[in-house]
PLY file of the C-alpha trace (Angstrom):
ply
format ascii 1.0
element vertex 171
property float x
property float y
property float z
element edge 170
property int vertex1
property int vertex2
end_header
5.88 -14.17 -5.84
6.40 -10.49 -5.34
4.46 -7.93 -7.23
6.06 -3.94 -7.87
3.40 -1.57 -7.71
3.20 -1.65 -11.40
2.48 -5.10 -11.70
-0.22 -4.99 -8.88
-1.94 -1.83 -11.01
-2.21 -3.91 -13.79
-3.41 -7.47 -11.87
-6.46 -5.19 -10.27
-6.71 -3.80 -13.67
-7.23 -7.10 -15.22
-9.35 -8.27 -12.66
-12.17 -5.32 -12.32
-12.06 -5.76 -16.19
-12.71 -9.34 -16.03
-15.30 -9.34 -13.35
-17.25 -6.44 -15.24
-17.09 -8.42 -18.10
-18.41 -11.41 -16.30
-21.06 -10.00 -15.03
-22.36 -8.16 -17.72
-21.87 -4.75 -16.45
-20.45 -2.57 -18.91
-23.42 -1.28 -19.83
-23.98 0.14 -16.36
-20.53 1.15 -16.48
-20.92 3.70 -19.08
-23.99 5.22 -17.36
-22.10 5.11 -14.02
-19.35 7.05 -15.76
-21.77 9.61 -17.39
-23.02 10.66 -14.10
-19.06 11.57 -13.63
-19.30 14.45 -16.57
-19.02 17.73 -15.67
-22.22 19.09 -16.93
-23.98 17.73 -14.05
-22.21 18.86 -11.73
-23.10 22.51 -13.35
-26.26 21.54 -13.12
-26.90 20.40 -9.23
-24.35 23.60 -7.99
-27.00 26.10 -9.42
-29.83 24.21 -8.40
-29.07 24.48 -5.23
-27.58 27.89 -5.03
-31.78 28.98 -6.11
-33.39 26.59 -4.27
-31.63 25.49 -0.84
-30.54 27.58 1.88
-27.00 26.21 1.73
-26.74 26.63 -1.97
-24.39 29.55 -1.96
-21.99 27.63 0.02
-21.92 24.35 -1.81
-21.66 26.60 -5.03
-18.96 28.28 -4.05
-16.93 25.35 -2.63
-17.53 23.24 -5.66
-16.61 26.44 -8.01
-13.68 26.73 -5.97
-12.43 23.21 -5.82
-12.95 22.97 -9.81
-10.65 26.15 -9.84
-8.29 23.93 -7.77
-8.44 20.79 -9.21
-8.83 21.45 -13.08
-5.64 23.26 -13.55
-3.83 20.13 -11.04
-5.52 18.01 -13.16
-4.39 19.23 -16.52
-0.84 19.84 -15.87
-0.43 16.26 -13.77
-2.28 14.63 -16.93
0.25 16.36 -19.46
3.19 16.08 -17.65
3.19 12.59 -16.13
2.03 11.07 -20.09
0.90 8.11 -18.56
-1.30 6.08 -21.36
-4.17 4.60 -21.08
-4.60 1.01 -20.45
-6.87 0.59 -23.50
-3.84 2.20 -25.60
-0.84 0.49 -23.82
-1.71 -2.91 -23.21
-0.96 -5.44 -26.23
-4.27 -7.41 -27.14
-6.69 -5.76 -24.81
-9.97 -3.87 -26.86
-11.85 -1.90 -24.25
-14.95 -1.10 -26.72
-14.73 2.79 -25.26
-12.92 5.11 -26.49
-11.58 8.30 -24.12
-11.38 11.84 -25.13
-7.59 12.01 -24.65
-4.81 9.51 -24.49
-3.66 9.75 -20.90
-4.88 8.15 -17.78
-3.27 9.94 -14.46
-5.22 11.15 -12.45
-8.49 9.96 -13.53
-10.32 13.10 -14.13
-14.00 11.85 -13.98
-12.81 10.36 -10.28
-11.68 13.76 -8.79
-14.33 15.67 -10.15
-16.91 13.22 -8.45
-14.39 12.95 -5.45
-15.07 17.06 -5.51
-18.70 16.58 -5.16
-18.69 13.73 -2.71
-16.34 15.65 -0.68
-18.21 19.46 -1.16
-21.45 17.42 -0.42
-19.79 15.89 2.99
-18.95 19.64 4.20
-22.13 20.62 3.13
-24.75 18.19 3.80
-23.16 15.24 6.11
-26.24 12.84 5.81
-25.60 12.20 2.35
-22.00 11.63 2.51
-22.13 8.18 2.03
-23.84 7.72 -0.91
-22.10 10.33 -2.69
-18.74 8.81 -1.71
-19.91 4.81 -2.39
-21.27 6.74 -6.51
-17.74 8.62 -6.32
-16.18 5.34 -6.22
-18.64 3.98 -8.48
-17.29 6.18 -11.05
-13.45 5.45 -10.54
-14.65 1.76 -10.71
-16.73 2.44 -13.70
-13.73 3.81 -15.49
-11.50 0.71 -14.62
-14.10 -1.25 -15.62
-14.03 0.30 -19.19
-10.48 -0.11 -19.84
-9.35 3.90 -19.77
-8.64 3.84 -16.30
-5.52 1.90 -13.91
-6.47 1.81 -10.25
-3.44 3.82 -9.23
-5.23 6.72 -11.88
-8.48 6.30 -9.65
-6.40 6.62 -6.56
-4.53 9.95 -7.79
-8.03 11.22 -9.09
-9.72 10.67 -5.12
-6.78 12.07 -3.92
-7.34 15.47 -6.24
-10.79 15.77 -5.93
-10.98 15.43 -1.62
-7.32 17.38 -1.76
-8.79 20.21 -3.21
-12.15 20.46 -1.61
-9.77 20.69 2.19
-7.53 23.20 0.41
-10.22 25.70 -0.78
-12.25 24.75 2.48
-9.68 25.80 4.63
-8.37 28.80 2.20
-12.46 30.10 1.84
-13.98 29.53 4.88
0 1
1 2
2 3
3 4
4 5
5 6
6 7
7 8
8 9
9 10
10 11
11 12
12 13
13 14
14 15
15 16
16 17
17 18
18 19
19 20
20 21
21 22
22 23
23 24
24 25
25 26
26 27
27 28
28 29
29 30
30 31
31 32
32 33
33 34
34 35
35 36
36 37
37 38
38 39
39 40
40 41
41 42
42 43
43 44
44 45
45 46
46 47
47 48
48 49
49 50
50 51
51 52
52 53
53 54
54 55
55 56
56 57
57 58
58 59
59 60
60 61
61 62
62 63
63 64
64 65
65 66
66 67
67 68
68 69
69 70
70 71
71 72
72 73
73 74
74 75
75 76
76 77
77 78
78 79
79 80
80 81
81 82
82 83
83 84
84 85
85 86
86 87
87 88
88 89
89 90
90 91
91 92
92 93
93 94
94 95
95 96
96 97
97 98
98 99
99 100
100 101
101 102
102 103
103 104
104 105
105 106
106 107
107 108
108 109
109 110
110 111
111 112
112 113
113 114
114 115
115 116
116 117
117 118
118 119
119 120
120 121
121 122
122 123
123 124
124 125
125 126
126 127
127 128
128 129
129 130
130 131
131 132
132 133
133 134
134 135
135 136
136 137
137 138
138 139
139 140
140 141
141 142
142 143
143 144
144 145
145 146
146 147
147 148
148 149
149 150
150 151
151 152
152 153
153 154
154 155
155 156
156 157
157 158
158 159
159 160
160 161
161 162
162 163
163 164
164 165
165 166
166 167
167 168
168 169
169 170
């Protein structure tokens, strides 16, 4: 049986949703996706821009990116009007309920995909770890019901898209 891309978004849908729920982790799903809200990423960026000698830089990438991606963000979100899976699909009940009513990009996924990538240019070491919790949150978000895989891909794509772009445009 073949699958259009449609079809496969919602079968990985399904199944993230259905393994979470197997296992028990929603709970740790909606403290996964808290570490995606943009307070914290507030937060670390001054931080380090007082206390580490590479502050200014990673301040002023993540600033930048955020100037990037949050205005991509809103007008790909308002234009595209895709809704989210725990609005669209008949019979499911996610037990979370988003701020707004569309799903692409995922914007808790390319604001972490901002950090993970700001933190790769910035401190290399730690790149993997903040790239496995950048996926963590996309995951987290699928595994809550507001969130389609494709809207987790578009949101990674955002977040490292912008962090190259204002890279290459600042520095």
């Amino acid at each position: 049986m073949k699958m259009n891309i449609s079809q496969l978004d919602k079968y990985w849908f399904y199944w993230i949703v259905q393994f979470s729920r197997d296992n028990a982790l929603n709970q740790a799903a909606k403290r996964v996706s808290a570490t995606g809200d943009g307070h914290y990423y507030v937060y670390l960026s001054v931080a380090l821009l007082f206390f580490h000698p590479n502050g200014q830089y990673f301040f002023n990438l993540v600033l930048g990116s955020f100037v990037v991606e949050f205005p991509l963000y809103l007008l790909l979100k308002n234009s595209i009007w895709r809704h989210r899976p725990c609005h669209a699909l008949v019979g499911f009940e996610s037990g979370f309920e988003p701020s707004d009513k569309f799903s692409l990009p995922s914007g808790h996924t390319a604001g972490a995909f901002v950090l993970a990538s700001v933190v790769e240019l910035v401190f290399p070491a730690l790149a993997p770890m903040a790239f496995a919790w950048a996926c963590f949150v996309g995951s987290s978000r699928i595994a809550l019901g507001v969130h389609y895989p494709l809207d987790i891909i578009a949101g990674a794509g955002l977040g490292m898209g912008s962090v190259l772009l204002v890279e290459q445009l600042m520095f």
